[in-house]
N, C-alpha and C positions, 0 to 999 in steps of 0.2 A: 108895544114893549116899553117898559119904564126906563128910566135910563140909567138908572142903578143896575138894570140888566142887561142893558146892552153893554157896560162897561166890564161885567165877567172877566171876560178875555184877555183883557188887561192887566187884570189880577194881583197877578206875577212880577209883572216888569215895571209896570210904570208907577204905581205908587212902593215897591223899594226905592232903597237907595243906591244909589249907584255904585258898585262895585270899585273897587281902588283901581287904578289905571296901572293894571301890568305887565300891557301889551302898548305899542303904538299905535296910533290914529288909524295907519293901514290894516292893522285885524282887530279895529275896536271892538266889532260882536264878539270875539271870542273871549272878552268878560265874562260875559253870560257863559255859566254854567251849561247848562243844558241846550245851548247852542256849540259846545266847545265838544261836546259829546256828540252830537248827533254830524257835528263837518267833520270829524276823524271816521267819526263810522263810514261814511260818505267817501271820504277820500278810499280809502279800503274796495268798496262795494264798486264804485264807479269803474277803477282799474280792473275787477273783475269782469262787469258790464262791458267793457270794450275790448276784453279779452275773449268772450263768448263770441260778441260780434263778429269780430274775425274768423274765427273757428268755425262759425255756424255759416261765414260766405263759402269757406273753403269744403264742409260739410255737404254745402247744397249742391255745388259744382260736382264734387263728387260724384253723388247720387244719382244726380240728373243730366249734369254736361249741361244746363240750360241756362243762359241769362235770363230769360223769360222768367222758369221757373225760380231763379233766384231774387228777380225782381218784385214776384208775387210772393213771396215770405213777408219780404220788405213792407208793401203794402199793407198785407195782412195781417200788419205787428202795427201799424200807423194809423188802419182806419178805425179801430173801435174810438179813437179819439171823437169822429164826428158825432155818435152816437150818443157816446158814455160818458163825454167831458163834462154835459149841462147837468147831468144825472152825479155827478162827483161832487161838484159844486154844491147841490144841495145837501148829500152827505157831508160837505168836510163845515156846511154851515147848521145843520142840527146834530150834528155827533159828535164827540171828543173824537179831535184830529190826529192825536197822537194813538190812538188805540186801530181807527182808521187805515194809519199810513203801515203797524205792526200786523193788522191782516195782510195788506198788497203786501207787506215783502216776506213773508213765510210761505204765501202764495206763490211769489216771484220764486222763493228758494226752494219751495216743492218743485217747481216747473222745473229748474235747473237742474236740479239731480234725478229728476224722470228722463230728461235727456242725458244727461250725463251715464247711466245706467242702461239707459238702451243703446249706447252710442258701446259701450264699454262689453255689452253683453251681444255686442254685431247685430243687433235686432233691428235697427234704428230704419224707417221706411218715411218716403215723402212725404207720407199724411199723415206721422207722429208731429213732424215738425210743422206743418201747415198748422194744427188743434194746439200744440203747445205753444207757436208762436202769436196766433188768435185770439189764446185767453189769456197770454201775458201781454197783451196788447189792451184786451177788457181791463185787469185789473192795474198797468199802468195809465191808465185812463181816469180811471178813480183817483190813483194816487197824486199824477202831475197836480191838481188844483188843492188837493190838499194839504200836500206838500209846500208846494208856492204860498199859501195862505196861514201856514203852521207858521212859517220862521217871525212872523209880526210876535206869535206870541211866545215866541223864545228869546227875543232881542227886544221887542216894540220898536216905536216909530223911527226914535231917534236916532237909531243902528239900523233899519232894516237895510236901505241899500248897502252899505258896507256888509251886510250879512249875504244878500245876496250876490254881490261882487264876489264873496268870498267863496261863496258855491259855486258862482262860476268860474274861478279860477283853478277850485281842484276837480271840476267838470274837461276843462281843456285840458290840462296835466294830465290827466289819464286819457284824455281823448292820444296823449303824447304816447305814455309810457305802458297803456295797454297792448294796441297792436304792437308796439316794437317786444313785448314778456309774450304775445302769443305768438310772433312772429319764429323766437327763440325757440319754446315749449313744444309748435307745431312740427320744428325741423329737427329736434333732438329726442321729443318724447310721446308727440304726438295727440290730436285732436280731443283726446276725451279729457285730460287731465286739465284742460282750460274749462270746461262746461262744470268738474266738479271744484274747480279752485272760486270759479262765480257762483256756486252753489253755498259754499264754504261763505266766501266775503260778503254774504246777509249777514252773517249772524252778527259782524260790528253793528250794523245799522239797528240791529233788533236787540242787542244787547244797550246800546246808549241809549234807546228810546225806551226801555223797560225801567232802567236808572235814574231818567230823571226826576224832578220835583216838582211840583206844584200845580193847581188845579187849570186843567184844559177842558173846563166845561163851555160847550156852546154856547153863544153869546144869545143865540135865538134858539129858545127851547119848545118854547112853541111850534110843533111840525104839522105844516097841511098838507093836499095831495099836493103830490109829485109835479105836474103839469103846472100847477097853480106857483108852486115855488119858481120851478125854472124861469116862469114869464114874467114871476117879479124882478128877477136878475136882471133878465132882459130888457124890460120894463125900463126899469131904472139906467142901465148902459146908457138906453135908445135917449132917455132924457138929458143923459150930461154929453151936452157936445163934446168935453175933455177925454173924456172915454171915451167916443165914439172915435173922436181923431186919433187917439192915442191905438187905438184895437185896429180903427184902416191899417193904420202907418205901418202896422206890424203881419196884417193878411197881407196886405198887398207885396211888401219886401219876400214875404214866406214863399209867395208863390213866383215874383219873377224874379227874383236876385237870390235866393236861396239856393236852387237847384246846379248854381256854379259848378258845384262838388261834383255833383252828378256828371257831368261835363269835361271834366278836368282831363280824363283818361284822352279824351279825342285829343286834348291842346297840348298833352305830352306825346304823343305819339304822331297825328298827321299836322300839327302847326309848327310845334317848337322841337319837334325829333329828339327827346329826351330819352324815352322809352319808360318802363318799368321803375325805373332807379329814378329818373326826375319825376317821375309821377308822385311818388315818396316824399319826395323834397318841396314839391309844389302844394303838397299838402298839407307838411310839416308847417309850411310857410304860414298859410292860412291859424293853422294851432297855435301857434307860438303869435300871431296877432291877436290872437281873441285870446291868451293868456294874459300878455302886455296888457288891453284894454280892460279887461277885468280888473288885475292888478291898481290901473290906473284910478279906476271908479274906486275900489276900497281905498285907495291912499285921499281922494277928494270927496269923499264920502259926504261928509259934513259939509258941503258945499250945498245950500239953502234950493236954489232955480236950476231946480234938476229938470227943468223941458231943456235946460241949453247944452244938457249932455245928449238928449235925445238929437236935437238939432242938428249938431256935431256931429254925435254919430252917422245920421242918414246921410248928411251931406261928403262924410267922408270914403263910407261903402259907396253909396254912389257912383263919386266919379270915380271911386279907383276901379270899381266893375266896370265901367265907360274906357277908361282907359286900358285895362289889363284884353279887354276886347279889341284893340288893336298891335298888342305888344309883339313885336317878335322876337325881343332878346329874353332870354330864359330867364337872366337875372334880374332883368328890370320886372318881370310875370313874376317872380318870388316876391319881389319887394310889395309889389303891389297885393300880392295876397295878405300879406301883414296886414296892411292895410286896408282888405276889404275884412279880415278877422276881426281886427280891431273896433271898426264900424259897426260892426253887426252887432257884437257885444253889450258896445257903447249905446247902441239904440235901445236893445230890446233888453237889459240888464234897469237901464234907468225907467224906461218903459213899464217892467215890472214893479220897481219901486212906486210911483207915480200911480199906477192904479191902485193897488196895496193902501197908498196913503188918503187916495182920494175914496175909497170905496168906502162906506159906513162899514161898524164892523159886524154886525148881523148879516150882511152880503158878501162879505171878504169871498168869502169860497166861491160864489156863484161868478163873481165880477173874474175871481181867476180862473174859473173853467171859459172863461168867452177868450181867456189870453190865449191859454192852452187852446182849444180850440182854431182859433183863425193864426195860432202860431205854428204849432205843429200838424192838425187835424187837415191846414189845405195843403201840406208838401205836397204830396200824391199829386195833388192836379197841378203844383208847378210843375214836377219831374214831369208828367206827358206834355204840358206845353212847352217846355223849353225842350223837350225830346223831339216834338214834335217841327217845333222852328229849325232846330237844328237838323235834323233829316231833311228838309225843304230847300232850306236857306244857308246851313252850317252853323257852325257853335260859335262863332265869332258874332254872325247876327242876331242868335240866341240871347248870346248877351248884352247886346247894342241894345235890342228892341226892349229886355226887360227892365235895363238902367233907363233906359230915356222914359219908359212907363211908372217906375218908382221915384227918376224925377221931378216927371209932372206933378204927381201926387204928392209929395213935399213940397214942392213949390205952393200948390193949389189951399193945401193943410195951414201950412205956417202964414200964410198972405191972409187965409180968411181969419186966420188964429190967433193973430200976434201976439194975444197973451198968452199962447201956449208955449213961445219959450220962457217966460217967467214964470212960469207956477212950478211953485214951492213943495215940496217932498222931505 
């Protein structure tokens, strides 16, 4: 590939000129036009997404009375990641990204109003929502890497983390103010009218990305088989140590320090005797952490040696899951949750950027389907291992034994790595 054509991509952003500064440092992407569109449509879509979620826990229980069975939706929505993410990757790196990410969510907003519609028309049966949860699982699967690797060419370099900061801060926000709008809508008007209000909030996401401007042609137009793409991806991860530390740091946090949430319920109820209402709070806690740390990443955006956010971050989910695993005052477990939100953000927010930037841009997509992947793709086997520890041992050593195992592993990363808290993003 010439490098007149690897540079496509770029297009856009980096040979204009920079937009007049009519926002501050903290939402500098939303200069960028066609990033200012697509995070409003976002913030919309998102609040819907977490309004379904809820609905569809309370849906399942219904139906079923089954934790089991509600825990197999769960899954069933998470695993096509293992499959479908390397396979998205190569899509989001030979196809215009933005046309891409307009199938997955009319996709997504067909799925929503098929249930919404059989939810409303009493039809609605376990094995509508197993198939509609399964293949809005396939095609979020596609979209995550293509998504994560669109915003370079809506912002470029020099804002991406700030851009991504900024999606994750209206990712937590609604992670806030969704359940508490379906929480409302459930008890006054009832289950269906959440699945078609998230049917509805596509169409911002599908409206901004049909309005923007400028050419999102593939940077590699050249396409070979399937198998041969994906191994290049891989290929090349497996070669840059930077990546490779950067992709552990991020499986291994997924699988033992992730699965916290999952957990939560036991430490509200037989540790801390909160019940129902501090379970809320202790969760809130954790929201409102990973809002602050987001927050914080868009305000220091522009700060060059973005490994020493990564560092920070790990180091600070870390011990606060070390410590929140022996807390017994409620409030000091709130505080702490901040503070493991905050962590986790700070990690894999900068994390993101850092691969993005180091990843050639003919690979952009593939390098983010390995994020996606060993970020989201291995939950599932934290939830039974920390399901599992805790059953055996309880939820306290649950999370002793998965902090002490995400510490070794930073320890072991950053000691053989040292230049991975200076490299630059």
């Amino acid at each position: 590939m010439s490098p007149d054509e690897s540079k496509i991509i770029f297009a856009n952003v980096e040979t204009m000129p920079e937009p007049p500064s009519r926002f501050p440092r903290m939402l500098a992407a939303l200069h960028h036009a066609n990033f200012r569109l697509f995070w409003f449509g976002q913030m919309i879509s998102l609040v819907g997404t977490w309004m379904q979620t809820v609905a569809l826990g309370w849906l399942v229980l219904q139906i079923t009375n089954s934790p089991f069975l509600l825990g197999l939706v769960s899954t069933l929505g998470t695993l096509p990641v293992l499959i479908v993410a390397p396979l998205g990757g190569v899509l989001a790196d030979s196809l215009n990204k933005r046309n891409v990410i307009i199938i997955t969510q009319v996709t997504a907003m067909t799925l929503a109003f098929i249930l919404a519609t059989l939810v409303f028309t009493d039809r609605v049966q376990y094995w509508h929502i197993i198939i509609l949860a399964s293949t809005l699982g396939i095609a979020m699967a596609v979209d995550a890497p293509t998504r994560q690797s669109f915003t370079v060419e809506m912002v470029g370099k020099k804002d991406l983390l700030n851009a991504i900061a900024l999606n994750s801060s209206i990712f937590n926000l609604a992670r806030i103010l969704g359940p508490a709008f379906a929480g409302l809508i459930i008890s006054t008007i009832g289950l269906v009218l959440c699945f078609y209000v998230n049917a509805i909030s596509y169409l911002a996401v599908i409206a901004g990305l049909l309005i923007m401007k400028g050419n999102f042609a593939p940077a590699n137009k050249k396409r070979g088989s399937m198998i041969k793409d994906i191994r290049q991806g891989f290929g090349y991860a497996r070669r840059d140590k930077r990546i490779m530390s950067l992709i552990t740091l991020v499986a291994i946090s997924s699988i033992f320090i992730m699965p916290y949430a999952m957990l939560m319920p036991i430490f509200a109820r037989d540790i801390l005797d909160v019940g129902a209402r501090g379970l809320g709070i202790l969760l809130s806690g954790a929201g409102i952490g990973a809002l602050i740390g987001a927050l914080s990443l868009a305000a220091f955006s522009n700060y060059k040696k973005k490994g020493r956010f990564v560092f920070t971050g790990s180091i600070v989910f870390t011990l606060a899951t070390l410590l929140f695993s022996f807390s017994n005052n409620y409030h000091l477990s709130v505080l702490l949750l901040v503070f493991i939100g905050w962590g986790m953000v700070m990690q894999n927010a900068s994390v993101n950027s850092l691969l993005q930037t180091i990843a050639p841009d003919h690979l952009r997509g593939r390098i983010m389907s390995l994020f996606v992947l060993f970020f989201m793709g291995v939950m599932p086997f934290g939830s039974f291992q920390a399901g599992f520890i805790a059953h055996h041992l309880g939820a306290r050593m649950a999370l002793r034994i998965g902090g002490g195992v995400v510490a070794l592993v930073v320890y072991y990363i950053f000691s053989r790595n040292r230049e991975l808290v200076n490299v630059e993003g």
